[in-house]
N, CA, C and O atoms as CSV, one atom per row, in Angstrom:
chain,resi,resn,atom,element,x,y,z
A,1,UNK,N,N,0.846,-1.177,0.000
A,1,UNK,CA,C,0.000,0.000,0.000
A,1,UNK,C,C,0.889,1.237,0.000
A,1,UNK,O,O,1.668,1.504,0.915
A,2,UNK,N,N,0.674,2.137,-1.344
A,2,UNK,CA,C,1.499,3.100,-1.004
A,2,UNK,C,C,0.901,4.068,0.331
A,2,UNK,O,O,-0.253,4.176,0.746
A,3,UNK,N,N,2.127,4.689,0.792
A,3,UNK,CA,C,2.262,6.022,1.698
A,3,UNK,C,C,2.365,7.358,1.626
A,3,UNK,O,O,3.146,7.741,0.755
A,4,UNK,N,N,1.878,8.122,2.201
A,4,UNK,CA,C,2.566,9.891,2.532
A,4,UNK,C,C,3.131,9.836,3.436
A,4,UNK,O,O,2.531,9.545,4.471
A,5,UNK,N,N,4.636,10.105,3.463
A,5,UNK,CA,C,5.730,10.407,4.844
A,5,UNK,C,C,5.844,11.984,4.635
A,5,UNK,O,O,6.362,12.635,3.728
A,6,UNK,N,N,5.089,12.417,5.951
A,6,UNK,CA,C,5.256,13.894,5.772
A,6,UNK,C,C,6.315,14.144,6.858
A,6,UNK,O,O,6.257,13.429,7.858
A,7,UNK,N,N,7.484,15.283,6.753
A,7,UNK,CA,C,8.742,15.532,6.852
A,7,UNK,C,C,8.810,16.547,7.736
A,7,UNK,O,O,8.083,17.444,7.309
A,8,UNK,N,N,9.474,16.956,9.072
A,8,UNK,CA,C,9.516,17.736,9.637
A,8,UNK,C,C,11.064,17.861,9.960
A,8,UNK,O,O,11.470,17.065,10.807
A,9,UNK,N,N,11.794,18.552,9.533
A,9,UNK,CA,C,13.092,18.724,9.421
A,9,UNK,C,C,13.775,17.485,9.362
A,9,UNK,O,O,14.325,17.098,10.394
A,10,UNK,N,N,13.858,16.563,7.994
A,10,UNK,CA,C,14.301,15.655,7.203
A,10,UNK,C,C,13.681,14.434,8.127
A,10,UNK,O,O,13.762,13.408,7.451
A,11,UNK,N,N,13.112,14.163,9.374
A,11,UNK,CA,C,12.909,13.060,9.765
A,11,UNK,C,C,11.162,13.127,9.632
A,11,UNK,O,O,10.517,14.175,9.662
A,12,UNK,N,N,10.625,11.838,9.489
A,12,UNK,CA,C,9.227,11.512,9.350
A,12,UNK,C,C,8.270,12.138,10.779
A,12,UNK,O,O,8.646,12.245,11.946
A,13,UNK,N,N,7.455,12.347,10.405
A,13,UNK,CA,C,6.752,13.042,11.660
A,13,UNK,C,C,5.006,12.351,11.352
A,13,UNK,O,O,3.987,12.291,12.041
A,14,UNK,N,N,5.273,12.036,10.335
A,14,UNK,CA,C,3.468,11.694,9.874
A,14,UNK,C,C,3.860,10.530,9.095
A,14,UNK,O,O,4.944,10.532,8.513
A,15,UNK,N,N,3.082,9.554,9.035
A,15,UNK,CA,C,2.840,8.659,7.737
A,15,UNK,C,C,1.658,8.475,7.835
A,15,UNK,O,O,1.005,8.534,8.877
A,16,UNK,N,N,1.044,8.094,6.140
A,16,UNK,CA,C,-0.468,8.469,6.062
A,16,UNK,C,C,-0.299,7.494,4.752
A,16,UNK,O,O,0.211,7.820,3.681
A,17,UNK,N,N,-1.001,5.878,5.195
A,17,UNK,CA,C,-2.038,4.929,4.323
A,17,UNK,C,C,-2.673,6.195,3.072
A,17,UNK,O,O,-3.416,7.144,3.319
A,18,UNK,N,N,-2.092,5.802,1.749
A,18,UNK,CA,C,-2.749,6.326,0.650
A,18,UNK,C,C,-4.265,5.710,0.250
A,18,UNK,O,O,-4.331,4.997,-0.751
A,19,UNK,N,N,-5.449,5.977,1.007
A,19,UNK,CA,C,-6.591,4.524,0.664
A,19,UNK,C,C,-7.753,5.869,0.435
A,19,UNK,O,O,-7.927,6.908,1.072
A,20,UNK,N,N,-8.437,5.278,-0.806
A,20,UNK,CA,C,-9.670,6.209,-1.730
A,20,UNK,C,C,-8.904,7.436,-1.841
A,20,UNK,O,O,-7.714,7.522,-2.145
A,21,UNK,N,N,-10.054,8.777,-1.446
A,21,UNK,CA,C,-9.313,10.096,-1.654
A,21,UNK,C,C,-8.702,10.356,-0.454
A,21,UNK,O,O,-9.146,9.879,0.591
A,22,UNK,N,N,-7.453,11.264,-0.499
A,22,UNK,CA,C,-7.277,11.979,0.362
A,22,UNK,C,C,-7.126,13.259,0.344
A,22,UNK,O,O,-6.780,13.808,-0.702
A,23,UNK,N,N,-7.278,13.736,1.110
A,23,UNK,CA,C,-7.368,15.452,0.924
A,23,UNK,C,C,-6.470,15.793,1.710
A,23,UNK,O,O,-6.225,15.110,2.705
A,24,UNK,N,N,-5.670,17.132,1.368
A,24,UNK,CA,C,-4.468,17.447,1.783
A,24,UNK,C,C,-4.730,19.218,2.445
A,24,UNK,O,O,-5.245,20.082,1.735
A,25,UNK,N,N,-4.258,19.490,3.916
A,25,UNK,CA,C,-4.650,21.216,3.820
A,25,UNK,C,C,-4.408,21.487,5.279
A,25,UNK,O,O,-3.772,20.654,5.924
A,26,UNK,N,N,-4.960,22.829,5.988
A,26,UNK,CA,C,-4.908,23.369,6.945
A,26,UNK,C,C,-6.034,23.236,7.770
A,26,UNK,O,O,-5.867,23.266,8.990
A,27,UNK,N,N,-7.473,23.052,7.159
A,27,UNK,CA,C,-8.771,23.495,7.995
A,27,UNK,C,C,-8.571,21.904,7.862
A,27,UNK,O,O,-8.156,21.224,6.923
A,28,UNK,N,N,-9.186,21.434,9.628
A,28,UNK,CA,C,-9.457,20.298,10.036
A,28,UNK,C,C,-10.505,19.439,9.430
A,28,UNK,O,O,-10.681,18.375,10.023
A,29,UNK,N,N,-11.177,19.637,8.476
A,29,UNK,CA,C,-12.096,18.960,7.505
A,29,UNK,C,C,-11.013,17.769,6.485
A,29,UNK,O,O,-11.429,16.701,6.036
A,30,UNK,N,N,-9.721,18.258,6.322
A,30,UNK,CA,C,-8.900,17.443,5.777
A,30,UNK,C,C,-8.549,16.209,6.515
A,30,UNK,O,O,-8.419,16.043,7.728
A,31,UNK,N,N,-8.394,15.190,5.308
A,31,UNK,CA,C,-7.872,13.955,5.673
A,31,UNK,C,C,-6.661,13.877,6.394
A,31,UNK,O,O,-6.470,13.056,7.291
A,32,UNK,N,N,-5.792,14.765,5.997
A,32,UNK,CA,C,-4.356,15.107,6.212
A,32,UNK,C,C,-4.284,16.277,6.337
A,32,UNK,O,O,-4.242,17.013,5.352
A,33,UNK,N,N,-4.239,16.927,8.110
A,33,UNK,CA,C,-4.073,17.982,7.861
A,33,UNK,C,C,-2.816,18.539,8.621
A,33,UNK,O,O,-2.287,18.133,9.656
A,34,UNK,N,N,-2.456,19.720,7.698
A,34,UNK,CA,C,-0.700,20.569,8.153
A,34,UNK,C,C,-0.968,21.829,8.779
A,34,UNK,O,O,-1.525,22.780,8.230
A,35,UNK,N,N,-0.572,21.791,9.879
A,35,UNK,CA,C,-0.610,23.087,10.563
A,35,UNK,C,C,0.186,24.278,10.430
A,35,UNK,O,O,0.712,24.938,11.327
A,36,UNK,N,N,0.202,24.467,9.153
A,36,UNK,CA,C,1.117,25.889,8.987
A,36,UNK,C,C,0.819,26.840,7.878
A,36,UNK,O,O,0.194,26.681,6.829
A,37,UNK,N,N,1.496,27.978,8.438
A,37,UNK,CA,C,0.127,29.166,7.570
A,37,UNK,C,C,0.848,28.893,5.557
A,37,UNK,O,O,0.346,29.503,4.613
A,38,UNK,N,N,1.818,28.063,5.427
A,38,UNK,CA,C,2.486,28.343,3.937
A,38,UNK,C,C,1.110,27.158,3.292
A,38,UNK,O,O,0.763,27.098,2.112
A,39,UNK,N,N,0.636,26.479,4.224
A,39,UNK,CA,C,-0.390,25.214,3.821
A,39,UNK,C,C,-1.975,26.345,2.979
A,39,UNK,O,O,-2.393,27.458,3.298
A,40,UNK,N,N,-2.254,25.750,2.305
A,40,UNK,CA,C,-3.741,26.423,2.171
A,40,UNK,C,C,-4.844,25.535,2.939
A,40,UNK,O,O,-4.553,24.382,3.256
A,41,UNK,N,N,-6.127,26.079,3.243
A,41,UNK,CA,C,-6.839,25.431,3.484
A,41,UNK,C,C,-7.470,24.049,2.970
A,41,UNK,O,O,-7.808,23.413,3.968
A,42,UNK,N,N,-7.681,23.532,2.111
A,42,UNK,CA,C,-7.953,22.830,1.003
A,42,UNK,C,C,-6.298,22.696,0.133
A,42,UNK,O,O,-6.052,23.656,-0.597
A,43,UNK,N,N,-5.624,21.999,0.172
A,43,UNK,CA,C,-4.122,22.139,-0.487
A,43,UNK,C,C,-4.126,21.198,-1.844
A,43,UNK,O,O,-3.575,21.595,-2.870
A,44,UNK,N,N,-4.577,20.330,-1.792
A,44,UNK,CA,C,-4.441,19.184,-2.864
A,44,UNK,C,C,-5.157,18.339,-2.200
A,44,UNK,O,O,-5.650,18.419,-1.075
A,45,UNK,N,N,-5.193,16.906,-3.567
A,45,UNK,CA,C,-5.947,15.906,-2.912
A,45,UNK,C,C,-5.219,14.776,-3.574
A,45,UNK,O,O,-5.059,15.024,-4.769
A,46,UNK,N,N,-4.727,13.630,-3.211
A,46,UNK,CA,C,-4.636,12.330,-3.503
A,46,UNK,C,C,-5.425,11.609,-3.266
A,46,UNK,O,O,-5.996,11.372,-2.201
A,47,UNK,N,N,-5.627,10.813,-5.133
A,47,UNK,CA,C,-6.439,9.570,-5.405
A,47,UNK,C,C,-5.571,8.819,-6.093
A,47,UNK,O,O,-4.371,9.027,-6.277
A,48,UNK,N,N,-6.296,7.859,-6.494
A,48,UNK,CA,C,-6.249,6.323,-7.196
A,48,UNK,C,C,-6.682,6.711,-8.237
A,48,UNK,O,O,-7.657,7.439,-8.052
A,49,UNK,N,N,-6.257,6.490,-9.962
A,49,UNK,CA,C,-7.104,6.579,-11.007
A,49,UNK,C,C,-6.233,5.544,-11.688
A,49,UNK,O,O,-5.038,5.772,-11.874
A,50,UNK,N,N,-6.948,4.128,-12.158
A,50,UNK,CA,C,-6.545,3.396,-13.139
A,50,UNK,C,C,-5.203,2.936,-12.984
A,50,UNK,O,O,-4.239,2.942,-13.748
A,51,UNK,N,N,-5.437,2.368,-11.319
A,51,UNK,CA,C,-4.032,1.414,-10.702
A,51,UNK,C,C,-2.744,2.553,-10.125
A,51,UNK,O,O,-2.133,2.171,-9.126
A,52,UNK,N,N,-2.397,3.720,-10.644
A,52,UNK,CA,C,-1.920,5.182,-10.200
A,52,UNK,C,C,-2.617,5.588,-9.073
A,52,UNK,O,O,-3.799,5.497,-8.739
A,53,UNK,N,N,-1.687,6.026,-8.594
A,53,UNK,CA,C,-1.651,7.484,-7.270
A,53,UNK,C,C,-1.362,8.594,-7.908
A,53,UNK,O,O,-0.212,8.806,-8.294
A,54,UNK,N,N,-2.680,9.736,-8.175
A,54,UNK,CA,C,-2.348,11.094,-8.869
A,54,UNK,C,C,-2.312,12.068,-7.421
A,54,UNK,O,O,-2.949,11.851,-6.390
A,55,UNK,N,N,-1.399,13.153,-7.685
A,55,UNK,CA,C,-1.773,14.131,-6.646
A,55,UNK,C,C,-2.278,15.465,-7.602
A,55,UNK,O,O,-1.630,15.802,-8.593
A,56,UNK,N,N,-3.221,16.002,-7.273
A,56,UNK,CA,C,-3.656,17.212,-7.427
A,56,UNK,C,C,-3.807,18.788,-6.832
A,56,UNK,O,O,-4.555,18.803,-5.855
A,57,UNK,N,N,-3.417,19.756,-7.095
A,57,UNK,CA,C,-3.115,20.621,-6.352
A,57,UNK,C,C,-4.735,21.762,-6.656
A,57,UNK,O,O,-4.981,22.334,-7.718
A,58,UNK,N,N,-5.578,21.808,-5.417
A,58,UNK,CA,C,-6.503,22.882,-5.442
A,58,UNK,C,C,-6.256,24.061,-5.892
A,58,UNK,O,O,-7.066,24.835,-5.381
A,59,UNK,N,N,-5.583,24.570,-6.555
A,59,UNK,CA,C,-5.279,26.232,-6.999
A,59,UNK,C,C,-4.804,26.904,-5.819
A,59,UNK,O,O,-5.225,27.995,-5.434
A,60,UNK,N,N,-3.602,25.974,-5.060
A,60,UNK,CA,C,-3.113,25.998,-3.752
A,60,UNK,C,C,-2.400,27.937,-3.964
A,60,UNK,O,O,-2.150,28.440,-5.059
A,61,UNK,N,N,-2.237,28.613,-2.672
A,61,UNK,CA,C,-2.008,29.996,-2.900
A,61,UNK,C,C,-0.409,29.291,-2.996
A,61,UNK,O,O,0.071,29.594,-4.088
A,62,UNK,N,N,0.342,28.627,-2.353
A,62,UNK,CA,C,2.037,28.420,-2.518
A,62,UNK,C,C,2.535,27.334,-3.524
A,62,UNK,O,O,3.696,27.185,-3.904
A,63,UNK,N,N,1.253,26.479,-3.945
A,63,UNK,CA,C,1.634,25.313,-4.812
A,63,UNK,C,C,1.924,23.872,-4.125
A,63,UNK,O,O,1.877,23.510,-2.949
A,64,UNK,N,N,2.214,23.256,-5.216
A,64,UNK,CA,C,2.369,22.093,-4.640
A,64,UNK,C,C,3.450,21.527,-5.662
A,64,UNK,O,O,3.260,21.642,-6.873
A,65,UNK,N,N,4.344,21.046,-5.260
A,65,UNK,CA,C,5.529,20.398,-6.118
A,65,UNK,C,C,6.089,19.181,-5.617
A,65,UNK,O,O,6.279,18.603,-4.546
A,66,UNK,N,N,6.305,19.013,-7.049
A,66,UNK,CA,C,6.744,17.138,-7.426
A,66,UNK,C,C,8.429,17.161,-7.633
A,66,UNK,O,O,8.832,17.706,-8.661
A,67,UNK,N,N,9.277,16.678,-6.838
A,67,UNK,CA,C,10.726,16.553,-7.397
A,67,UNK,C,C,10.641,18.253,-8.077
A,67,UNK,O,O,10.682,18.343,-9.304
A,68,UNK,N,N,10.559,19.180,-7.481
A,68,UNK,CA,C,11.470,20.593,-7.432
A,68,UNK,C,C,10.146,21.007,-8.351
A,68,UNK,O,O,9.872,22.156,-8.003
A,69,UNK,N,N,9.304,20.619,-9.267
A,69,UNK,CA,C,8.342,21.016,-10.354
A,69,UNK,C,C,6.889,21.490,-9.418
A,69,UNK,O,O,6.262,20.745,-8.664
A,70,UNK,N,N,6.687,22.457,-9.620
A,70,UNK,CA,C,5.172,22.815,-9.428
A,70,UNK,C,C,4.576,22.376,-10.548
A,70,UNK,O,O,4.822,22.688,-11.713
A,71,UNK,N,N,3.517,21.389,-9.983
A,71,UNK,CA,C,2.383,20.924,-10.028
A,71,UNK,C,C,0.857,21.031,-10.174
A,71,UNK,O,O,0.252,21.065,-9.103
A,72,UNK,N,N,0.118,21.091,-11.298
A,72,UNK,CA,C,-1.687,21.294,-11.240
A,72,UNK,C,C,-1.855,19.608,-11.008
A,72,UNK,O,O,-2.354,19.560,-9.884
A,73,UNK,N,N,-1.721,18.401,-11.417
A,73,UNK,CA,C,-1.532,17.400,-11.466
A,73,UNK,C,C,-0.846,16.293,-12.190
A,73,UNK,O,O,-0.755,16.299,-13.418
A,74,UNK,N,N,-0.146,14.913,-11.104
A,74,UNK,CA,C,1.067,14.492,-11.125
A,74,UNK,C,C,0.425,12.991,-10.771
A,74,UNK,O,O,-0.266,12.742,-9.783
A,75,UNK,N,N,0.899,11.859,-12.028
A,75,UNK,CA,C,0.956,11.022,-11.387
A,75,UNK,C,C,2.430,10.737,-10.199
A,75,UNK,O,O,3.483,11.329,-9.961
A,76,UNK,N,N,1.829,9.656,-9.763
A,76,UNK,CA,C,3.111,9.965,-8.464
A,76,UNK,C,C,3.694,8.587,-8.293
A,76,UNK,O,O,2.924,7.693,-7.943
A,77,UNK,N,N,5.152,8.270,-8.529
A,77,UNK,CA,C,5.876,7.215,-7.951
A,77,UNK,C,C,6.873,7.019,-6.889
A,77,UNK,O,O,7.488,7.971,-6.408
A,78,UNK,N,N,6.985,6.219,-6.642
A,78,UNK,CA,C,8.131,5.914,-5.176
A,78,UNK,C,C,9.083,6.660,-5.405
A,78,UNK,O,O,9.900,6.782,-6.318
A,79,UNK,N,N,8.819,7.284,-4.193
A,79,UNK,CA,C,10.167,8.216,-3.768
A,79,UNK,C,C,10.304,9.257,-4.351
A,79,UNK,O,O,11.483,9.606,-4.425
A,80,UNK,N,N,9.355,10.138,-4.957
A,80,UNK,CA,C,8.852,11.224,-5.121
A,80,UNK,C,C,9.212,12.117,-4.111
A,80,UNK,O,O,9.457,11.631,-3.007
A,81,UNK,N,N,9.297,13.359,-4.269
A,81,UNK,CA,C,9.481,14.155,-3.062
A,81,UNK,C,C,8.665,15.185,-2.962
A,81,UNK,O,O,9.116,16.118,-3.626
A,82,UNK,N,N,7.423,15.515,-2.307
A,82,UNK,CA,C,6.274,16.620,-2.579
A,82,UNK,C,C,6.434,17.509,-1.609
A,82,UNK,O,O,6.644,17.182,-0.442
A,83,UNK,N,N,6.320,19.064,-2.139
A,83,UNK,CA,C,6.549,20.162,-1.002
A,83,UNK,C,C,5.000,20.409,-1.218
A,83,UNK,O,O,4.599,20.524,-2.376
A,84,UNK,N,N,4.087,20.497,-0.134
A,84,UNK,CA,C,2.978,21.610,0.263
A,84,UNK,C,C,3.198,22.599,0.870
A,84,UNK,O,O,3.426,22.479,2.074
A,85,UNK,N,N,3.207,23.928,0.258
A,85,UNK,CA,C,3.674,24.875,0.827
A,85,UNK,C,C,5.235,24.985,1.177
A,85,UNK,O,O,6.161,25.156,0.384
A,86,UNK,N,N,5.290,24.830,2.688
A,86,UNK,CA,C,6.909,24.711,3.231
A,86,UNK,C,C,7.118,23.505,3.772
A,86,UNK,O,O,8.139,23.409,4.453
A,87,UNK,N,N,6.187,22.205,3.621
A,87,UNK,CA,C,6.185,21.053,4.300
A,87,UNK,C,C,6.458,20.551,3.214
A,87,UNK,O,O,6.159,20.940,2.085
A,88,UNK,N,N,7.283,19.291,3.682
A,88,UNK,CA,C,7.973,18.314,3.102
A,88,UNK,C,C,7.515,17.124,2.781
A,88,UNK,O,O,7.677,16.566,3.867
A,89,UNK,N,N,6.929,16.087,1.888
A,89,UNK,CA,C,7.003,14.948,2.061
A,89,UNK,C,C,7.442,13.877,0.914
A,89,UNK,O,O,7.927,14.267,-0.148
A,90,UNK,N,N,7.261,12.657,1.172
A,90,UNK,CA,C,7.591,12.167,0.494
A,90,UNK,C,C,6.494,10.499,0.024
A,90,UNK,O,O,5.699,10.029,0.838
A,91,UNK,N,N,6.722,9.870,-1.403
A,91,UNK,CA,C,5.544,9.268,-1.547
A,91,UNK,C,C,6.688,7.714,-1.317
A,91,UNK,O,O,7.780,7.533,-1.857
A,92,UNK,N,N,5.976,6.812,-0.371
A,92,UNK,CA,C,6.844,5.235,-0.779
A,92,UNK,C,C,5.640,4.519,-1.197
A,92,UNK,O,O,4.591,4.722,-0.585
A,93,UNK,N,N,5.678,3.815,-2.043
A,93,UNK,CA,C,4.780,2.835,-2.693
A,93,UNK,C,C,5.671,1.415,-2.104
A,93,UNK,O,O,5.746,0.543,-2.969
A,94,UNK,N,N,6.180,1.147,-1.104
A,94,UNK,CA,C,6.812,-0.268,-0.677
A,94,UNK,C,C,5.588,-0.863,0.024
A,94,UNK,O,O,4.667,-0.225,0.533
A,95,UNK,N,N,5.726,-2.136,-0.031
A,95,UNK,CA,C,4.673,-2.835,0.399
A,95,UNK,C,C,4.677,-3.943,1.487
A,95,UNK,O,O,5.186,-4.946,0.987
A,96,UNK,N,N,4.368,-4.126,2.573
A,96,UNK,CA,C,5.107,-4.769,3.558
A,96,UNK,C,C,4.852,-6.393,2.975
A,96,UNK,O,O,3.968,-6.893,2.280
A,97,UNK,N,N,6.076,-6.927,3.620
A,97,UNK,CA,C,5.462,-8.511,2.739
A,97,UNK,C,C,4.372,-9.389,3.319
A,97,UNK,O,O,3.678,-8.928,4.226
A,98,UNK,N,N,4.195,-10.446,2.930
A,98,UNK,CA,C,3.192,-11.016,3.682
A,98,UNK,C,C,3.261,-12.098,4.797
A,98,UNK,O,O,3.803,-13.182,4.576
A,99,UNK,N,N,2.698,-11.786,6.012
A,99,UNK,CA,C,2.648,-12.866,7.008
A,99,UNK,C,C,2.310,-14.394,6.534
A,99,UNK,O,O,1.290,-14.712,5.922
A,100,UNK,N,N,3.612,-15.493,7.028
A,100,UNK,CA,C,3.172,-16.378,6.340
A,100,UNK,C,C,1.525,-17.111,7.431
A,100,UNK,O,O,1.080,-17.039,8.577
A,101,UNK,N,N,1.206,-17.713,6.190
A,101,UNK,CA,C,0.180,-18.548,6.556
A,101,UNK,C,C,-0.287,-19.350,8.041
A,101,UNK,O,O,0.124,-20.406,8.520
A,102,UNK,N,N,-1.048,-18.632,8.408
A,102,UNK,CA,C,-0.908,-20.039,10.204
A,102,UNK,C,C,-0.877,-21.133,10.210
A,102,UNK,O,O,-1.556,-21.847,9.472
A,103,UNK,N,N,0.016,-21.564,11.149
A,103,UNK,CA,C,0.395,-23.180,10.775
A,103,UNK,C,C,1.457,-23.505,10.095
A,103,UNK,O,O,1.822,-24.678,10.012
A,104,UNK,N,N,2.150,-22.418,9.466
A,104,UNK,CA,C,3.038,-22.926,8.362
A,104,UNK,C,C,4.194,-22.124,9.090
A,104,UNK,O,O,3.982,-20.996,9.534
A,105,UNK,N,N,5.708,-22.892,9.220
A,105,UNK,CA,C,6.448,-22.034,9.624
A,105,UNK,C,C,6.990,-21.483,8.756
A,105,UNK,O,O,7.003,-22.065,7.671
A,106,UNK,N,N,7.765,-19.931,8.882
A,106,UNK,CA,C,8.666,-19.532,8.001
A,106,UNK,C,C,9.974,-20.335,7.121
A,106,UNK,O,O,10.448,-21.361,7.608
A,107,UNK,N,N,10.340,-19.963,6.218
A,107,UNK,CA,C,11.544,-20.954,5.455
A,107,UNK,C,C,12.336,-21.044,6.134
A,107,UNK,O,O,12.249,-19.897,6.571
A,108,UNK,N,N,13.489,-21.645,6.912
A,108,UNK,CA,C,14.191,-21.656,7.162
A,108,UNK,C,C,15.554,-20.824,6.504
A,108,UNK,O,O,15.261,-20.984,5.319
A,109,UNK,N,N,16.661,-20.156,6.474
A,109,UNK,CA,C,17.465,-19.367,5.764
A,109,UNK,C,C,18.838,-20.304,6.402
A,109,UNK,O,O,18.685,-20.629,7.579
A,110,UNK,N,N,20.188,-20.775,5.724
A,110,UNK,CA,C,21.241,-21.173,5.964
A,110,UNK,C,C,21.373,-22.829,6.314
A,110,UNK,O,O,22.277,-23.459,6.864
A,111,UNK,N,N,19.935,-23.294,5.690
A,111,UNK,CA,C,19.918,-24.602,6.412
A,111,UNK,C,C,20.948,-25.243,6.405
A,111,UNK,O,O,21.483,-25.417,5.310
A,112,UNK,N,N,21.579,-25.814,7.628
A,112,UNK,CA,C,22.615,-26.598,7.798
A,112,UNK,C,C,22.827,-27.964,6.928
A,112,UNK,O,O,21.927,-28.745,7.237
A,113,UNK,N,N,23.602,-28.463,6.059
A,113,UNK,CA,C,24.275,-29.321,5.682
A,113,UNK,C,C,23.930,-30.769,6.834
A,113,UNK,O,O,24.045,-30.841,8.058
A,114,UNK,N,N,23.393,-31.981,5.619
A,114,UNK,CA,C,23.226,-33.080,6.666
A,114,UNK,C,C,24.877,-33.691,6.741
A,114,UNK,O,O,25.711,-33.755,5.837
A,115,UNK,N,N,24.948,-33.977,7.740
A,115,UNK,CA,C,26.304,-34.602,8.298
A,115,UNK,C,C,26.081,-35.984,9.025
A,115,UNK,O,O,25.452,-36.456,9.972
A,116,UNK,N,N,27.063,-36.401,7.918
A,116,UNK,CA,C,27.074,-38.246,8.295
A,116,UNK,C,C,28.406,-38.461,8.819
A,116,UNK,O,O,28.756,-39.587,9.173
């Protein structure tokens, strides 16, 4: 499942499940919201369109940028780097792996050599 790692002086301070829309901004009606006046109220919104994560920018007053580019809309891949306003973040599309099955133990790794 991709992520939003939002950035507060280079270390993660937020991570935010990318799932349906999300809405990005200042007024607490947002999915994701940033407390700082460079944020607009309404800032952008991330969705899903046709297996993609697009981000879209509301006619934000500071913008919204993709890897250094201001942005109206962006599809978005891993490790992207998005500024809202003066906030930082960043997109990971990594996916955690899967718990094996109950009942079943994990593979073993280095299995020892039978010795006769």
């Amino acid at each position: 499942m991709a992520q939003l790692l939002i950035k507060n002086a280079d270390e993660i301070s937020l991570v935010h499940e990318l799932t349906g829309l999300c809405t990005v901004g200042r007024h607490l009606d947002n999915t994701i919201v940033l407390d700082d006046v460079s944020v607009s109220g309404h800032h952008a919104e991330l969705f899903m369109h046709n297996g993609d994560y697009l981000l879209k920018d509301l006619f934000s007053s500071n913008g919204t940028f993709v890897n250094g580019s201001r942005i109206l809309i962006r599809q978005l891949k891993d490790g992207d780097q998005i500024r809202f306003g003066h906030i930082d973040a960043a997109v990971s599309m990594e996916t955690a792996p899967e718990p094996p099955a109950p009942g079943i133990p994990p593979p073993l790794l280095n299995e020892p050599a039978d010795q006769e």
